[in-house]
N, C-alpha and C positions, 0 to 999 in steps of 0.2 A: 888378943885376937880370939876372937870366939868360933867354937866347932864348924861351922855353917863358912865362914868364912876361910877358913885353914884349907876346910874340904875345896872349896870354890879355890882358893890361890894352886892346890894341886894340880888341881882340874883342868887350869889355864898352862901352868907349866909344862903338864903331861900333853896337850893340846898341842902348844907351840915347839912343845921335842918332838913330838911323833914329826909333825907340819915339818920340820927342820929335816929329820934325820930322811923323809923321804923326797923331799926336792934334793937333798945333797946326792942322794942314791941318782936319782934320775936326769936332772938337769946338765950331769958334764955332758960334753961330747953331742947335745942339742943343738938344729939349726934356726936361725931367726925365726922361722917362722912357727917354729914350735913354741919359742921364748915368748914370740909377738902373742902366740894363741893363750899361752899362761897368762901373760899382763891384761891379756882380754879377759878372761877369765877371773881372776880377780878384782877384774874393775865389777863385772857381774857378779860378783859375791859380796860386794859393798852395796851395790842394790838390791841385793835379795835382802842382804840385813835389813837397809833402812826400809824394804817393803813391810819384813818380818815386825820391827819395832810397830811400825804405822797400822797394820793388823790387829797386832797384839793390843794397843790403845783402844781401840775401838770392840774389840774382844772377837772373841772365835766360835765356829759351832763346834758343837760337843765333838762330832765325828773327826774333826782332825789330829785330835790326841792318836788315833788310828793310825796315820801317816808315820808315824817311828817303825811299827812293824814291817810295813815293805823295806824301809829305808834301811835298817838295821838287818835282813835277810838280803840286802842289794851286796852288800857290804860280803859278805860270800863271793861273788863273783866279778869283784874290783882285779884283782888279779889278770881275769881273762882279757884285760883292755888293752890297748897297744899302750908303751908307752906315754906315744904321744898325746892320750887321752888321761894316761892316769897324771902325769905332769899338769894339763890343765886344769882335773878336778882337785888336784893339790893345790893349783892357784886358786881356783874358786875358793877353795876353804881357807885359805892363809886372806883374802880378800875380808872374807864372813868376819874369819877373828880379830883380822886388823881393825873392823868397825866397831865390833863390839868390845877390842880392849879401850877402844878410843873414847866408846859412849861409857866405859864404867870410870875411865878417867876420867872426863868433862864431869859425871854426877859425884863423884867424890869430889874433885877440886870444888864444885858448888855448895856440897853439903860442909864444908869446911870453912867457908864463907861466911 
C-alpha cells in the first residue's frame, strides 16, 4: 500500500469514528422527528456528493478552493447549535461519506476488472 493511500484509508477511518462517536453522543433520547430530520439530512448529503462529483467533472473556478476557509472557521461555532441541528449536520456528513465510500468502492471494484 503506498503512502498516499495509507494516509487516504486514515483519513476515512478517522472520518467515520469521529461521524460514529458523535451520533452515538447525540441521537439516544431523540424524538422521530429529529431522527426523520437526520435521515433528511443525509439523503441531502448524498446529493450534495453527487452534485460535488458532477462539478468537479466538469472543473471549478479558481475561487472556490476559498470556500474551506469559512467552512473550516464555521467549524468553531458547531457547538453553539441545538442539538437537534448538530444531529442533523452529522447526518448530512455521514450521507456525503456514505456516497463517497460507495463511489471509491464501485471505481476500485472497476479498476480490478
Amino acid at each position: 500500500m503506498t503512502r498516499h493511500a495509507l494516509l487516504g484509508a486514515f483519513v476515512i477511518v478517522f472520518c467515520i469514528a469521529g461521524l460514529t462517536v458523535g451520533i452515538v453522543r447525540l441521537a439516544p433520547g431523540r424524538d422521530a422527528v429529529d431522527l426523520l430530520l437526520t435521515a433528511l439530512a443525509g439523503l441531502v448529503g448524498i446529493a450534495a456528493f453527487a452534485f460535488a462529483v458532477r462539478v468537479g467533472r466538469h472543473g471549478s473556478p479558481a475561487w472556490t478552493k476559498w470556500l474551506i476557509v469559512p467552512i473550516l472557521i464555521s467549524a468553531f461555532f458547531l457547538d453553539r447549535l441545538s442539538e437537534r441541528n448538530q444531529l442533523a449536520l452529522l447526518g448530512f456528513a455521514s450521507g456525503y461519506v456514505a456516497a463517497f465510500l460507495v463511489t471509491v468502492v464501485v471505481r476500485a471494484v472497476r479498476l480490478t476488472r
